[in-house]
N, C-alpha and C positions, 0 to 999 in steps of 0.2 A: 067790129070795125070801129076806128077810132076817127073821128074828124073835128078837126081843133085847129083853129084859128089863135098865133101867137100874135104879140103887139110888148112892145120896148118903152112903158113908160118913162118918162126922168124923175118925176116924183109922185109919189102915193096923196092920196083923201087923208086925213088922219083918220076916217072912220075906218077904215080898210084895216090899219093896225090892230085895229079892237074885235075886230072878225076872227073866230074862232077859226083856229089854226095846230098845225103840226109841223112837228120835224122830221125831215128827211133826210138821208144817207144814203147816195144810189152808186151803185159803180160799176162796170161793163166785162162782163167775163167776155163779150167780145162787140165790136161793134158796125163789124161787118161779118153773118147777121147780127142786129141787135138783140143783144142777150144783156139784158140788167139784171141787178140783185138791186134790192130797197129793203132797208128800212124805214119805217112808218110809224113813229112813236114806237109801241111794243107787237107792231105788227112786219113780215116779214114775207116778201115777195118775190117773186122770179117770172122775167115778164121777158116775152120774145117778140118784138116787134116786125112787122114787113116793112118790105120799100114804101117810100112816099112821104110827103111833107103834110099838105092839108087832108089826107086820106088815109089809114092805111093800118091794116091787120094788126092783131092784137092777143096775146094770148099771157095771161094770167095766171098761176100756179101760188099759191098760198106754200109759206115755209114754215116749216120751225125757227124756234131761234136756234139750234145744233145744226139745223141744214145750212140757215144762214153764214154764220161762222166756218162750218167747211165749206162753201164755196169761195169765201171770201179772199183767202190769200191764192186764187185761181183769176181774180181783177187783175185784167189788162189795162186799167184806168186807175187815177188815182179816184177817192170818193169826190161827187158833187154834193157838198151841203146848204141845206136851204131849209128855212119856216116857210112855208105854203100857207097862205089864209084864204080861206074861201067867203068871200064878197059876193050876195045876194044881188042879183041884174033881174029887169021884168023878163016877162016870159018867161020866168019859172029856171032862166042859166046864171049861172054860176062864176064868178072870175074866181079863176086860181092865180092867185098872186103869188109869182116866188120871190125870195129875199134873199139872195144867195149871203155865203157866209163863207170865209178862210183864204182863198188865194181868187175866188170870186168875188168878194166883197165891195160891193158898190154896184152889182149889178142886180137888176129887177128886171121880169117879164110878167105878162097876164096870158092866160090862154084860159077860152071856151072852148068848150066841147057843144056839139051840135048832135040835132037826130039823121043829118042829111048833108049834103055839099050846098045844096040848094040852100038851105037855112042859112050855113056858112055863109055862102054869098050875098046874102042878104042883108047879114047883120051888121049893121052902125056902130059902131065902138063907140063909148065917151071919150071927149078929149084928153082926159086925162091918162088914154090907153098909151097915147103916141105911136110912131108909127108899126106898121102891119109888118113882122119881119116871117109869116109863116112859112118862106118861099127860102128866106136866109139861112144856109146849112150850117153856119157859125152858130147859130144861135139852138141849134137842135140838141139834148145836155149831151149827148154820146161826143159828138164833137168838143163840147167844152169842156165834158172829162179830160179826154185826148187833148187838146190844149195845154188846160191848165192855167188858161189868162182869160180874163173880157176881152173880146174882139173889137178890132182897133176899125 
């Protein structure tokens, strides 16, 4: 189970930049269900997600780079690319900061992941998160694959 709270900052800490980070490459063999393929630096994934915004099923499968590559031209999406830097929060969570990159460019988000809904709801953002878009389906990447712009 995956529960993660997104949030649309406008600008980043400059420490944040300096946080150890990777590149990503994901695109949607379909997105109703969601069926990704990622790239992860030299790691490579295939991830089937359930219904739901702040909650919701999860299932993971490890690639090859050969499986990656033929699934690839089987994208219903074009790719979403982004540096993810992972920014250390108390209580031991994590901000995944993305940077998107190419017909995305200019756009950033933050998401925690949580052990619970309850924790979710709990959690305080810094200001610098801005607002809580984890409810906004625009802003979910399947939909911005399928886009192809920042949501207006």
């Amino acid at each position: 189970m995956e529960i993660e709270r997104k949030f649309l900052p406008s600008a980043l800490p400059p420490e944040v930049l300096s946080s150890p980070s990777k590149r990503l490459s994901q695109c949607y063999i379909s997105t109703s269900p969601t069926i990704r393929i990622r790239q992860s630096d030299e790691d490579y994934i295939l991830t089937v997600k359930g219904k739901g915004l702040l909650a919701r099923e999860e299932w993971e499968l490890p690639l090859t780079k050969e499986e990656y590559l033929h699934l690839l031209p089987k994208a219903e999406t074009a790719a979403v690319e982004k540096r993810r830097y992972f920014y250390p929060l108390p209580d031991g969570l994590t901000a995944e900061v993305d940077v998107y990159e190419g017909v995305l460019a200019g756009l950033m988000t933050v998401e925690v992941e949580f052990s619970s809904s309850e924790e979710a709801q709990r959690f305080l953002p810094p200001a610098w998160f801005g607002p809580d878009i984890t409810s906004d389906v625009r802003y979910t990447n399947s939909a911005l694959a399928k886009a192809g712009q920042v949501p207006k």
